[in-house]
C-alpha positions in Angstrom: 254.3 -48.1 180.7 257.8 -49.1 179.1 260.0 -51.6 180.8 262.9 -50.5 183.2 265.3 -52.1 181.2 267.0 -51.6 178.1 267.2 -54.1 175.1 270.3 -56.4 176.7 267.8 -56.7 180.1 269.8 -54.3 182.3 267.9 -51.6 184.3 268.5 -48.2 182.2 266.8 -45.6 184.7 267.8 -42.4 181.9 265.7 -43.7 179.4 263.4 -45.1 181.3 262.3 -41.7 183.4 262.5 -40.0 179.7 260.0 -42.5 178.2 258.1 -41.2 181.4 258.3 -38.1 180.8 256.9 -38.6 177.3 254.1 -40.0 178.3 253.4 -37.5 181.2 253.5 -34.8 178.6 251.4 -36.5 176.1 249.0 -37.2 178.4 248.5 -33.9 179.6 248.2 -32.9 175.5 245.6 -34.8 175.4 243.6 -33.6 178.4 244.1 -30.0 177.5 241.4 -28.6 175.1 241.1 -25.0 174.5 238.3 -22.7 175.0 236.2 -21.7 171.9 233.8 -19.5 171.4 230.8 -20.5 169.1 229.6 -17.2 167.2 226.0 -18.0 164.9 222.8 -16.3 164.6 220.2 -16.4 167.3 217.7 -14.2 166.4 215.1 -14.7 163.8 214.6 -17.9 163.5 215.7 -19.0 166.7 214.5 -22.8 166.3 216.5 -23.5 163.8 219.5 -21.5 165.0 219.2 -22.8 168.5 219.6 -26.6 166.5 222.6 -24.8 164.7 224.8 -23.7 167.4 224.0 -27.2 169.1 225.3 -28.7 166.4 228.5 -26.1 166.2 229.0 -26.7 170.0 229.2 -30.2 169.5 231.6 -30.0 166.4 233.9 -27.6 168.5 233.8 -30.6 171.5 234.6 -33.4 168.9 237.3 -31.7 167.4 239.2 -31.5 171.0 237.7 -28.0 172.1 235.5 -26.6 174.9 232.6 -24.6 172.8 231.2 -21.2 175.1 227.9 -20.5 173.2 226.5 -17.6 175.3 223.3 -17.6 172.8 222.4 -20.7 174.1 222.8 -19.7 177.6 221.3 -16.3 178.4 218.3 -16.6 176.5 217.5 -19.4 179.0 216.9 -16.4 181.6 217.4 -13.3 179.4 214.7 -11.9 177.1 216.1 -11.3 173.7 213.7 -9.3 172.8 213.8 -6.8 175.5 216.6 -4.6 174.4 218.4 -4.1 177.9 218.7 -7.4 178.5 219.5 -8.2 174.9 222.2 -5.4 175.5 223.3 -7.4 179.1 223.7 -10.8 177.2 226.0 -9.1 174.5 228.0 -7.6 177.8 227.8 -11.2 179.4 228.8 -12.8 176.1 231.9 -10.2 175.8 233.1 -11.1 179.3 233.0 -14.9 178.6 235.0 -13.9 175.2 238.2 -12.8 177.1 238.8 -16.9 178.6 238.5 -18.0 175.7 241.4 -18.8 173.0 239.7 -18.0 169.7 236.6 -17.2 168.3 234.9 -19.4 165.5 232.2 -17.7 163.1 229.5 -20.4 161.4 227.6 -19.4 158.3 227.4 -17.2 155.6 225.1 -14.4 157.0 226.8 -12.0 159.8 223.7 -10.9 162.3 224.0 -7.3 163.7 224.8 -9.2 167.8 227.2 -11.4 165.8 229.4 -8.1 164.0 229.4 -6.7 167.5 230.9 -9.9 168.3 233.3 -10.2 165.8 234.6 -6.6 166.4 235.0 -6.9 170.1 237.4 -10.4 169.5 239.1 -8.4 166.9 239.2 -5.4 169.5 240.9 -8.0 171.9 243.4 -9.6 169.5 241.3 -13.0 169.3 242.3 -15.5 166.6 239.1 -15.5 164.4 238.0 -19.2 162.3 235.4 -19.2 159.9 232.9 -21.9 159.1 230.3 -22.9 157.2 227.3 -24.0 158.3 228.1 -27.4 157.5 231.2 -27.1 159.8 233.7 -26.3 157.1 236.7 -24.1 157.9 236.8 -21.1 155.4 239.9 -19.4 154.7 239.9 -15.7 155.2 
């Protein structure tokens, strides 16, 4: 917290409510992190892409972001291989799109779920990132 009083020891409230301010605002900087949302393979070999958007999510948190990664959600209750509930966890995935800020894309290969994706943020207007699967940006 800075001091009350200027440099010759007199109380200076002006400055002292702007150094406030300052720190009210930086603080609030810090505590805001925008909403992401991870977009990687899930089908196929979904062990190892399961491990791979895990490791995306975290990325995304470490880098001051909140990571939505709907393929690690739904298939907890959805079957991906039953194609109306695969179809309901692309709709679910699309709602939880429009909260979030941008979209990030990891890897090299674009599934057929993930170009649905992609065309739906486009669609919306999203910011789009792309990544590599070691967490690299990409420009595009």
């Amino acid at each position: 917290m800075p001091d009350y009083k200027n440099a010759e020891g007199y109380p200076d409230p002006t400055a002292f409510g702007a150094f406030c301010a300052i720190e009210k605002e930086e603080k609030a900087l810090r505590a805001f992190r925008p909403i992401v949302y991870i977009c990687s393979p899930y089908a196929g070999d979904v062990e190892n892409n399961v491990a791979a958007a895990r490791r995306y999510s975290r990325f995304a948190v470490e880098t001051g972001y909140i990571p939505i990664a709907p393929h690690l959600l739904f298939p907890q209750f959805l079957d991906d291989t039953n194609p109306k509930e695969r179809e309901l966890g692309l709709l679910f995935g699309n709602a939880l799109l429009s909260k979030c800020a941008e979209m990030w894309v990891f890897g090299d290969r674009i599934s057929e779920g993930m170009d649905a994706e992609i065309k739906r943020a486009v669609w919306k207007g999203h910011r789009i990132r792309y990544f590599t699967e070691a967490c690299e940006e990409v420009p595009r």
